[in-house]
N, C-alpha and C positions, 0 to 999 in steps of 0.2 A: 140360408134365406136372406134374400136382400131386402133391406132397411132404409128409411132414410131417418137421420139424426139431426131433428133443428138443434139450435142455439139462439139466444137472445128476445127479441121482446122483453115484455116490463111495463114500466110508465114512464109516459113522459107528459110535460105540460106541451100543451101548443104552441106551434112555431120551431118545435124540437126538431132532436135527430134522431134513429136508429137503427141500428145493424140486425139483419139476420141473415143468419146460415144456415146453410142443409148441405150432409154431405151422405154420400150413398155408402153405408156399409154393407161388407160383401163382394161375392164376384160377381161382375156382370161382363158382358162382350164389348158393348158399347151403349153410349147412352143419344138417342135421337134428340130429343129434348128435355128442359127442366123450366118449370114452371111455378109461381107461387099464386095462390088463390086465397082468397079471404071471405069467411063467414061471416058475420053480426046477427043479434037474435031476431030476430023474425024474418029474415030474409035471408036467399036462397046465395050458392057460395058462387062465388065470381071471382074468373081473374083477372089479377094485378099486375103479372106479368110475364115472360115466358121467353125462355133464350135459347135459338138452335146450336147444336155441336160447331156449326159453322160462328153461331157467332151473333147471327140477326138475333133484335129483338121486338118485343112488341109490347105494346102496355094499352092500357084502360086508360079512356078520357080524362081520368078523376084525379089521376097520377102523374099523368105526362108533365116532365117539366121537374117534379118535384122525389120522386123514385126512382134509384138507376137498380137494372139489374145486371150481375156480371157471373162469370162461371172460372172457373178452375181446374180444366180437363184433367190434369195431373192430378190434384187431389179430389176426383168426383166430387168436387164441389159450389153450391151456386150460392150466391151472394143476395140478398135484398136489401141496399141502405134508404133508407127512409128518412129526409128530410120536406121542413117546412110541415112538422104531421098537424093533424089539424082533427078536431073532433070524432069528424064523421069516418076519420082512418080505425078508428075503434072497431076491433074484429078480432077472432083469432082465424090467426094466418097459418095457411096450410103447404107445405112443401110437394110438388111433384112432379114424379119423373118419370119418361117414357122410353123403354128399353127396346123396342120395336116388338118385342114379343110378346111384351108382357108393359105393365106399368105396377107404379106406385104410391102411394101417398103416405106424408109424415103424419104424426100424432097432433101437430097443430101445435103452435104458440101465441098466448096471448098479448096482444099490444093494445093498449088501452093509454086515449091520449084526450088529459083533463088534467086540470089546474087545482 
């Protein structure tokens, strides 16, 4: 069964930095795209950012400028560094990934950014 495995999130104070990873356990064929979205409570999950096999990426108004995302085809793995975090970054953040067949999503990690 394929998985995906974050890492990282935490705390930080604003104006900080932060890493996150997801990387795909398991066999898969190939992976089309990998993507990260983010939750916060009362409102609906949205994404952050999303990087094709080729490479493009795309990001949320909120992020631009201040989020890169990047991937690791060798180690099925996608990257989220998170700099300049700033209050309203406060969400847990969701890993995911689309296998063309199928898709999936990680268990979520929280980043929560306050002083």
């Amino acid at each position: 069964q394929v998985q995906l495995v974050e890492s990282g999130g935490g705390l930080v104070q604003p104006g900080g930095s932060l890493g996150l990873s997801c990387a795909v356990s398991g066999s898969i064929f190939s992976i089309k795209l990998m993507a990260w979205f983010r939750q916060s409570p009362g409102k609906q999950r949205e994404l952050v950012a999303r990087i094709t096999s080729g490479g493009s990426t795309t990001y949320t108004d909120s992020v631009k400028g201040r989020f890169i995302i990047s991937r690791d085809n060798a180690k099925k793995t996608v990257y989220l560094q998170m700099n300049s975090l700033k209050p309203e970054d406060t969400a847990v953040y969701y890993c995911y990934a689309d296998f063309f067949s199928s898709d999936v999503w990680g268990q979520g990690t929280q980043v929560t950014v306050s002083s």
